[in-house]
C-alpha positions as CSV (number, residue, x, y, z in Angstrom):
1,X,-11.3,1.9,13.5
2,X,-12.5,5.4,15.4
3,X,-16.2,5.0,16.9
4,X,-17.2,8.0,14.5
5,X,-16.6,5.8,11.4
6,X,-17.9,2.9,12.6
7,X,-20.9,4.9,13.3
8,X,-20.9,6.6,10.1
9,X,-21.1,3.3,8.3
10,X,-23.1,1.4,10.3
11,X,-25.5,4.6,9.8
12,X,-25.1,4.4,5.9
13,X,-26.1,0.8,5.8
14,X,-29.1,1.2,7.7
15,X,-30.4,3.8,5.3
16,X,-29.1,2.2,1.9
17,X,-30.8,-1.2,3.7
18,X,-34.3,1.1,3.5
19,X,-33.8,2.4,0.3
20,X,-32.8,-1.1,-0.6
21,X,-36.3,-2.4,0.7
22,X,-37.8,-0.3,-0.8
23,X,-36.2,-0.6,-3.8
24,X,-36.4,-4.3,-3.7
25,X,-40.3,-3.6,-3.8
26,X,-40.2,-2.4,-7.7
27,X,-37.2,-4.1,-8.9
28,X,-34.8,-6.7,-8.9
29,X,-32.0,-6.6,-5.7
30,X,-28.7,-7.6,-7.4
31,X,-25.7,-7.0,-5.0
32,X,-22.5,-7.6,-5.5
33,X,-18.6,-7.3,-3.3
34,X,-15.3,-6.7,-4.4
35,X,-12.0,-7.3,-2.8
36,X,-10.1,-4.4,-3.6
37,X,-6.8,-4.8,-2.3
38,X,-7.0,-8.6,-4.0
39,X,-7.6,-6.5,-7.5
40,X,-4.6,-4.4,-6.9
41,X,-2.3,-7.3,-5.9
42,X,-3.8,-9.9,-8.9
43,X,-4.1,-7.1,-11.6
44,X,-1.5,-6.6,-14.5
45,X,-1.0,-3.2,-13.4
46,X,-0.8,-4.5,-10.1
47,X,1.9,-6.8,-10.5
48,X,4.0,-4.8,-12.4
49,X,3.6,-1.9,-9.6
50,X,4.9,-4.8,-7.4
51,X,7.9,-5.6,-9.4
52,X,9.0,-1.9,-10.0
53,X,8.6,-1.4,-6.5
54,X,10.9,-4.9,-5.9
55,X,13.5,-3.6,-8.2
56,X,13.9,-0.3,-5.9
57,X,13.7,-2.0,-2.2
58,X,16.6,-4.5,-4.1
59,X,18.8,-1.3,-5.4
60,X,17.9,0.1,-1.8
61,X,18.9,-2.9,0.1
62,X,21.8,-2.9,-2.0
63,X,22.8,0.6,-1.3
64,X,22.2,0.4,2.4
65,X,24.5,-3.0,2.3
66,X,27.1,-0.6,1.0
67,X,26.9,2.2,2.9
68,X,27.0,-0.3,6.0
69,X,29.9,-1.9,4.5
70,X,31.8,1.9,4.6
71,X,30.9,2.7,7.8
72,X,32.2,-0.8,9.7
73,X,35.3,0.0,8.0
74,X,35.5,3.7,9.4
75,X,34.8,2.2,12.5
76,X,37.7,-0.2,12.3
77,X,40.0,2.3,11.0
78,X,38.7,4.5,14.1
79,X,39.0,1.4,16.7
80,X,42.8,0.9,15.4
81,X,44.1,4.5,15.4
82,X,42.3,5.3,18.7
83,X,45.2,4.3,21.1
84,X,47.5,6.6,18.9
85,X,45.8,9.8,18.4
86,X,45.5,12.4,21.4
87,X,42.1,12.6,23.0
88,X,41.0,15.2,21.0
89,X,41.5,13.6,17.8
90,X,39.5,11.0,19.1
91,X,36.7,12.5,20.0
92,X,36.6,15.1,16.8
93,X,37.2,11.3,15.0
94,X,34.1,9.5,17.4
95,X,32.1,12.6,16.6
96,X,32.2,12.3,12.7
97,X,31.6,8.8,13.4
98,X,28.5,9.2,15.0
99,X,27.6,12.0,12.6
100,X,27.6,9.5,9.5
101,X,26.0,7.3,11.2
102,X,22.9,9.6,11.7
103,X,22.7,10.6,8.2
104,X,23.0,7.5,6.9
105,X,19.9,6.7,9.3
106,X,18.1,9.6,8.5
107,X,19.2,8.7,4.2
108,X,17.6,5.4,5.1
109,X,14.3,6.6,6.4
110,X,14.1,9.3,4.2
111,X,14.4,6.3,1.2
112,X,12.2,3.8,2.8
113,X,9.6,6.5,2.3
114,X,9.6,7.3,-1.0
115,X,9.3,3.9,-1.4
116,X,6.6,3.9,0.4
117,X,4.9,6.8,-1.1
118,X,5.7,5.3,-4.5
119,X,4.1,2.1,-3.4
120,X,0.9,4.4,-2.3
121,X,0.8,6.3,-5.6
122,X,0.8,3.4,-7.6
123,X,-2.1,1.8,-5.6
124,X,-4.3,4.9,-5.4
125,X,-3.7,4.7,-9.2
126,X,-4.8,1.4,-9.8
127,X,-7.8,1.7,-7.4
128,X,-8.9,4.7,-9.2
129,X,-8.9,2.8,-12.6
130,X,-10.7,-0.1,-10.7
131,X,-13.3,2.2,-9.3
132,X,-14.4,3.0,-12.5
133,X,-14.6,-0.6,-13.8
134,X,-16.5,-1.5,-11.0
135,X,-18.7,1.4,-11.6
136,X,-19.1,0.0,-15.3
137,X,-19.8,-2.9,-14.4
138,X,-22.4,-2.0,-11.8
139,X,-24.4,-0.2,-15.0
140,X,-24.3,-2.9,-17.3
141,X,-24.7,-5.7,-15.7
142,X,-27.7,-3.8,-13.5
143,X,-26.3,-4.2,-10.0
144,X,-28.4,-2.8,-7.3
145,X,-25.4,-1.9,-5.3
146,X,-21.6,-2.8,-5.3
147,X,-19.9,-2.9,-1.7
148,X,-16.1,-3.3,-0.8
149,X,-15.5,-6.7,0.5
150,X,-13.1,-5.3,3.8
151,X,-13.1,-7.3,6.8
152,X,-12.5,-4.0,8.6
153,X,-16.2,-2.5,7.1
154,X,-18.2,-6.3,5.5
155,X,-18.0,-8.8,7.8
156,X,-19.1,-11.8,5.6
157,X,-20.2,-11.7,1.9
158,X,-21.0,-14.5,0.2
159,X,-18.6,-15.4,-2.7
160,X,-21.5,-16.3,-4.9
161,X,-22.0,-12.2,-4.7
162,X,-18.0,-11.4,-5.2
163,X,-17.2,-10.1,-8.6
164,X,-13.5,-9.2,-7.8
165,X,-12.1,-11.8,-10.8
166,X,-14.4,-10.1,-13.1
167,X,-13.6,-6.8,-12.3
168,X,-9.8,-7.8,-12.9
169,X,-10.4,-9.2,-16.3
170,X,-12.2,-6.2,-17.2
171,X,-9.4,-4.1,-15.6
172,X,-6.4,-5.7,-17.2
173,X,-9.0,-6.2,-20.8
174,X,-9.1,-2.0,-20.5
175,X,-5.2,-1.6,-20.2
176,X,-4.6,-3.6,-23.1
């Protein structure tokens, strides 16, 4: 994590730490964490954006398997006629080789991405929808302040404060 950020938070916590004391003076402190990334992954919506997801890295896999598959056999073809052809029908031969085998590295990356981005898309979906769960929840249940529990930002939270499996069930309740 960039020095900047760190700051940054660090900074924010100080002053919501204030305004929490402060706070704390005239009402009730209720804080709570959630694990975002565990409410993507253990969600309904979640698990089905893993399983679509599944189905196209198996088609994928399946595709690259294939392509592989054609290109060996080029290259066997190209191994058995090379001591017959002339050595510029070789080399055209070598260089169409070697051609296929860059597109079908730069189909592959091009794929694993959209995958990828797909992947992304979904998530940012789902944490959207989550956000404003936990945002609900915060209201009603009269939460002081809701953090995300990241190891990269929190460093420890106490699970008797973590209301990730609530946020879930209200989640996957909503999307009914």
């Amino acid at each position: 994590m960039n020095k900047k950020r760190l700051g940054l938070i660090l900074g924010l916590l100080v002053l919501t730490g204030a305004w929490l004391t402060e706070a704390a003076g005239s009402a009730e402190l209720k804080i709570g964490s959630v694990d975002i990334q565990r409410a993507i992954n253990e969600s309904n919506a979640g698990k089905e954006a893993k399983k679509t997801i599944m189905k196209e890295v198996e088609k994928f896999q399946q595709q690259i398997a294939n392509k592989q598959k054609e290109l060996q056999q080029l290259k066997d073809a190209l191994e058995k006629q090379a001591p017959m052809l002339n050595p510029e029908a070789r080399a055209t031969k070598e260089k169409d080789y070697q051609s296929k085998i860059r597109d079908f590295q730069r189909w592959g990356e091009d794929n694993q991405n959209e995958i990828n981005q797909k992947r992304m898309e979904m998530e940012r979906n789902i944490a959207i929808g989550l956000t404003k769960v936990i945002q609900k929840v915060g209201a009603d249940d009269g939460f002081t302040l809701i953090v995300e529990n990241n190891e990269q930002v929190v460093l420890y939270t106490s699970k008797a404060i973590d209301i990730t499996d609530r946020v879930i069930k209200a989640y996957d309740a909503q999307k009914k």
